[in-house]
C-alpha positions in Angstrom: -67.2 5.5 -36.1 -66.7 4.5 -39.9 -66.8 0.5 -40.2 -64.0 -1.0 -42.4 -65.3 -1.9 -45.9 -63.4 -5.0 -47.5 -63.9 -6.0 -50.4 -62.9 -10.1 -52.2 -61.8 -9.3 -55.6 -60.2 -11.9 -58.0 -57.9 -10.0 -60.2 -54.6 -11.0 -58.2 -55.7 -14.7 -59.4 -55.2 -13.9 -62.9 -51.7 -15.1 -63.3 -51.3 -18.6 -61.5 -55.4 -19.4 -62.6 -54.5 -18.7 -66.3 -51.3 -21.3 -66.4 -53.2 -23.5 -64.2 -56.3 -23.7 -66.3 -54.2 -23.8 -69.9 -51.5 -25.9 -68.8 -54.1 -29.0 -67.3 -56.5 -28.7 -70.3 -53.8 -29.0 -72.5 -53.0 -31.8 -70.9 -55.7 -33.9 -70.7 -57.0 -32.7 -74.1 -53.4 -33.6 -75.8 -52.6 -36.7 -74.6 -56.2 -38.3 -74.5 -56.4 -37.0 -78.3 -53.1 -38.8 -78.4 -53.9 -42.2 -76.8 -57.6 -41.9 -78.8 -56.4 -41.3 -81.9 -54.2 -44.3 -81.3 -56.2 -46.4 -80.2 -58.3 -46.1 -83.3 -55.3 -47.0 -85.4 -55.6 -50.6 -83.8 -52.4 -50.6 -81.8 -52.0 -52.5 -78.3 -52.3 -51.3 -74.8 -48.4 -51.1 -74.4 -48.6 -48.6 -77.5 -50.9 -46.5 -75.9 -49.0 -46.5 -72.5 -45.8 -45.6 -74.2 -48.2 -42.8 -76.6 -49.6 -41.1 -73.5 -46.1 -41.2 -71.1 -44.1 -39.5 -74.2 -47.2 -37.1 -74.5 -46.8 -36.3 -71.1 -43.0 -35.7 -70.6 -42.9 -33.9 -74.4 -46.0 -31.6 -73.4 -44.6 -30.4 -69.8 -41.6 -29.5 -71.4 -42.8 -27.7 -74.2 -45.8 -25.9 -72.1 -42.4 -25.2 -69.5 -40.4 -23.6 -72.6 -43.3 -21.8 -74.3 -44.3 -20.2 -71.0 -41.3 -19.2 -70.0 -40.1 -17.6 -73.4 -43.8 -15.9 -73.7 -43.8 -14.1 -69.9 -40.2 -13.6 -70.4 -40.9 -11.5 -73.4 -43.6 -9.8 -71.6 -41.3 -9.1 -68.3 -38.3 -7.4 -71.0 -40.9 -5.3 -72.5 -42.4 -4.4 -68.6 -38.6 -3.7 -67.4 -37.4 -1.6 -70.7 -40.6 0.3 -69.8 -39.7 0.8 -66.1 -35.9 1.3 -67.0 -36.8 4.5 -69.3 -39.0 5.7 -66.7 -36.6 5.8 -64.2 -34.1 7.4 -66.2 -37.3 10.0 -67.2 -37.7 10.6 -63.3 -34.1 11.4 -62.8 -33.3 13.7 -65.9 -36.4 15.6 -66.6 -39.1 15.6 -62.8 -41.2 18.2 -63.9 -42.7 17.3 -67.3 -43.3 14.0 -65.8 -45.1 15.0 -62.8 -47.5 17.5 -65.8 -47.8 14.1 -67.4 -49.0 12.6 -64.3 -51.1 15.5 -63.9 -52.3 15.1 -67.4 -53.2 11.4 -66.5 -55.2 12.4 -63.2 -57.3 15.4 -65.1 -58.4 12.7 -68.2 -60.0 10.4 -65.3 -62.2 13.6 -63.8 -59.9 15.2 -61.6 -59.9 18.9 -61.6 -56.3 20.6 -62.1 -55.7 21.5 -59.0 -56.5 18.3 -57.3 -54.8 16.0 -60.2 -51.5 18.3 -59.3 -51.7 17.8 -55.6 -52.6 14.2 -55.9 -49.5 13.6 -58.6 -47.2 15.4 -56.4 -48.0 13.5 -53.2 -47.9 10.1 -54.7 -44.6 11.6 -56.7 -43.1 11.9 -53.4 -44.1 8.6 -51.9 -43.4 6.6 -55.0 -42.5 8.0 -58.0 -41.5 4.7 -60.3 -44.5 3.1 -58.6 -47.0 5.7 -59.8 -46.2 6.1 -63.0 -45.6 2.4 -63.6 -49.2 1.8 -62.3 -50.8 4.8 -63.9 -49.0 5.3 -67.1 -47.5 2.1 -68.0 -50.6 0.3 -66.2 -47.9 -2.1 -64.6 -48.8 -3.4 -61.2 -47.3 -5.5 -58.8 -50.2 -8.1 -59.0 -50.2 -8.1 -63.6 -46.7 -8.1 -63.0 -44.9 -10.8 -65.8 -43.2 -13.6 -63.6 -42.0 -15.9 -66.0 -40.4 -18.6 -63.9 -43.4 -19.0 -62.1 -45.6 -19.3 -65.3 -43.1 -21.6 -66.6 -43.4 -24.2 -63.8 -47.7 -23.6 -63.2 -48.2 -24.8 -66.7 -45.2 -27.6 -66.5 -46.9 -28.6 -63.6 -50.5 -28.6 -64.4 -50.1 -29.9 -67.5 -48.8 -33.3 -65.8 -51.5 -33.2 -63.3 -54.4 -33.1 -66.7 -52.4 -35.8 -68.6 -52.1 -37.7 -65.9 -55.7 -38.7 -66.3 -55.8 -40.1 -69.8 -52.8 -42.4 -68.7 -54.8 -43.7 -65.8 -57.7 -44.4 -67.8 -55.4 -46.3 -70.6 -54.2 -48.5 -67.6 -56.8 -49.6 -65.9 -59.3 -50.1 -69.2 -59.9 -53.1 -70.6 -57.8 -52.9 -74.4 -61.4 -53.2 -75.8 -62.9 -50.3 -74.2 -59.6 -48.0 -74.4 -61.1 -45.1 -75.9 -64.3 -44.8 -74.5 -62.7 -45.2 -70.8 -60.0 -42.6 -71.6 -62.8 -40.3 -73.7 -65.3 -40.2 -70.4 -62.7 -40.0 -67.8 -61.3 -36.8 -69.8 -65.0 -35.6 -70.1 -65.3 -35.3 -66.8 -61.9 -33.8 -66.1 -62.7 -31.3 -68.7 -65.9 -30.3 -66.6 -64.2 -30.2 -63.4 -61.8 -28.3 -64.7 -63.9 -26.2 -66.3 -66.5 -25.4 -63.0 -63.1 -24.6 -60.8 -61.9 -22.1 -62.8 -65.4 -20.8 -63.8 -65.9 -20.7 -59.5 -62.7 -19.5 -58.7 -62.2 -16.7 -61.2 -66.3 -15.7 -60.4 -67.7 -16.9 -63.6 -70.8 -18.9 -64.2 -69.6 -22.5 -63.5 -71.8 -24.8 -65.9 -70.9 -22.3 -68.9 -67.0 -22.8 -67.6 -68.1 -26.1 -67.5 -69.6 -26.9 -71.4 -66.9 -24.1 -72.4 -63.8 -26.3 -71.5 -65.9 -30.1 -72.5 -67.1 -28.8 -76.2 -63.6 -27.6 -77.4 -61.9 -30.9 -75.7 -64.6 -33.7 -77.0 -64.0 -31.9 -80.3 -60.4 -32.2 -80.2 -60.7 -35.8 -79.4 -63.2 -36.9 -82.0 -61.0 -34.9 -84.8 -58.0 -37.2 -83.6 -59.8 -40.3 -83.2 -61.1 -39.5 -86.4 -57.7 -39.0 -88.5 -56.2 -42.7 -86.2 -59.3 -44.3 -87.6 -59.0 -43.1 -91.5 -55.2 -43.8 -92.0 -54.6 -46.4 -89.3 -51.5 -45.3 -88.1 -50.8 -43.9 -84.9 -50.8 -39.6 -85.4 
C-alpha cells in the first residue's frame, strides 16, 4: 500500500506575507523617522503626537491607494490575458491544444505523451491549463487587489502604531531614543516572522529589516537636527 506523501510548501503565503511585511515596516519606519526627525527639530511632545497620528492616518491611506491601483493593474493585465484566451479556446481549439503540446514537449515530455497529457487536461479545464501553463497564472499568484489594499492599510497601522506609543509614554527628554529602540526591536521582530514564516533564515530577516530602518531614522533625525524644522 503506497503511503500519502504531503508536503508544507509556502508559496500560497506570498500574497498576504508581502503586504503584511511592506505595509508594517513602512509603518514603523515612516512614522518613527517622522516623530525622530521631529523631535530633533526641538518641538514639544504635543508636536510629536500630532506628527506621528497624521503619519499614521496619511500612510494607511496612501499604502490603501497605492496597493490597490498596483494589484489592480496587475489583475487587468491577468484578466485581458485570460479574456483573449478564452476567446482563443473558442475560435481556434486545435492550434491551441499544439501550443499546449508545444509547452509540454519544451519541459521533457515526449510528443506523444505532451499530446495526451494536453488533451486530457484540455478536456478537464481548458482556461485553467493554459492560464497556469502558458500565461503562468494560478489561483494562489492570482492579483487580488482589494485584499492587498486593506493587508497593507491594515499593517501599516499596526507598525506605526508603535512609534506613537513610544512618543507617549517617553519622557519629552528621552523622545527619540524611546521611539528609536522600541522601532529597533519591532523592526527585528518583524523581520524574524517573516524570515520564519516565509522559511528564510530568521536573524538575516532579522538585520535585513533593522539596517535599512535605523538608516532611515538616522538620515531623518539627521536633516530635523540640521535645519530645525520639523520635515
Amino acid at each position: 500500500m503506497r503511503s500519502l506523501h504531503i508536503e508544507n510548501h509556502r508559496s500560497h503565503r506570498i500574497g498576504w506575507l508581502r503586504a503584511a511585511v511592506l505595509g508594517a515596516n513602512d509603518g514603523v519606519v515612516s512614522v518613527s523617522s517622522l516623530v525622530v526627525g521631529v523631535a530633533a527639530s526641538g518641538v514639544g511632545k504635543g508636536n510629536l503626537m500630532l506628527t506621528g497620528i497624521a503619519g499614521l492616518v496619511a500612510g494607511a491611506l496612501s499604502m490603501a491607494a497605492g496597493e490597490y491601483i498596483s494589484v489592480q493593474s496587475q489583475a487587468d493585465t491577468e484578466n485581458a490575458d485570460l479574456a483573449r484566451e478564452r476567446r482563443e479556446l473558442a475560435q481556434v481549439p486545435e492550434s491551441e491544444l499544439e501550443e499546449l503540446t508545444a509547452i509540454y514537449v519544451e519541459r521533457g515530455l515526449t510528443e506523444s505523451l505532451a499530446k495526451e497529457v494536453a488533451v486530457q487536461l484540455t478536456a478537464k479545464d481548458a482556461l485553467g491549463t493554459h492560464a497556469r501553463d502558458e500565461l503562468g497564472i494560478t489561483e494562489t499568484l492570482m492579483a487580488r487587489p482589494v485584499q492587498a489594499s486593506l493587508s497593507s492599510a491594515a499593517a501599516f497601522a499596526v507598525g506605526a502604531v508603535v512609534p506613537i506609543i513610544a512618543c507617549a509614554v517617553a519622557p519629552t527628554a528621552s523622545v527619540s531614543l524611546v521611539t528609536s529602540l522600541a522601532t529597533v526591536a519591532t523592526l527585528a521582530l518583524l523581520g524574524s516572522v517573516a524570515a520564519y514564516v516565509g522559511g528564510a533564515v530568521i536573524w538575516r530577516g532579522a538585520v535585513r529589516v533593522m539596517f535599512w530602518g535605523v538608516l532611515a531614522m538616522a538620515i531623518t533625525a539627521g536633516v530635523g537636527k540640521l535645519f530645525g524644522a520639523a520635515v
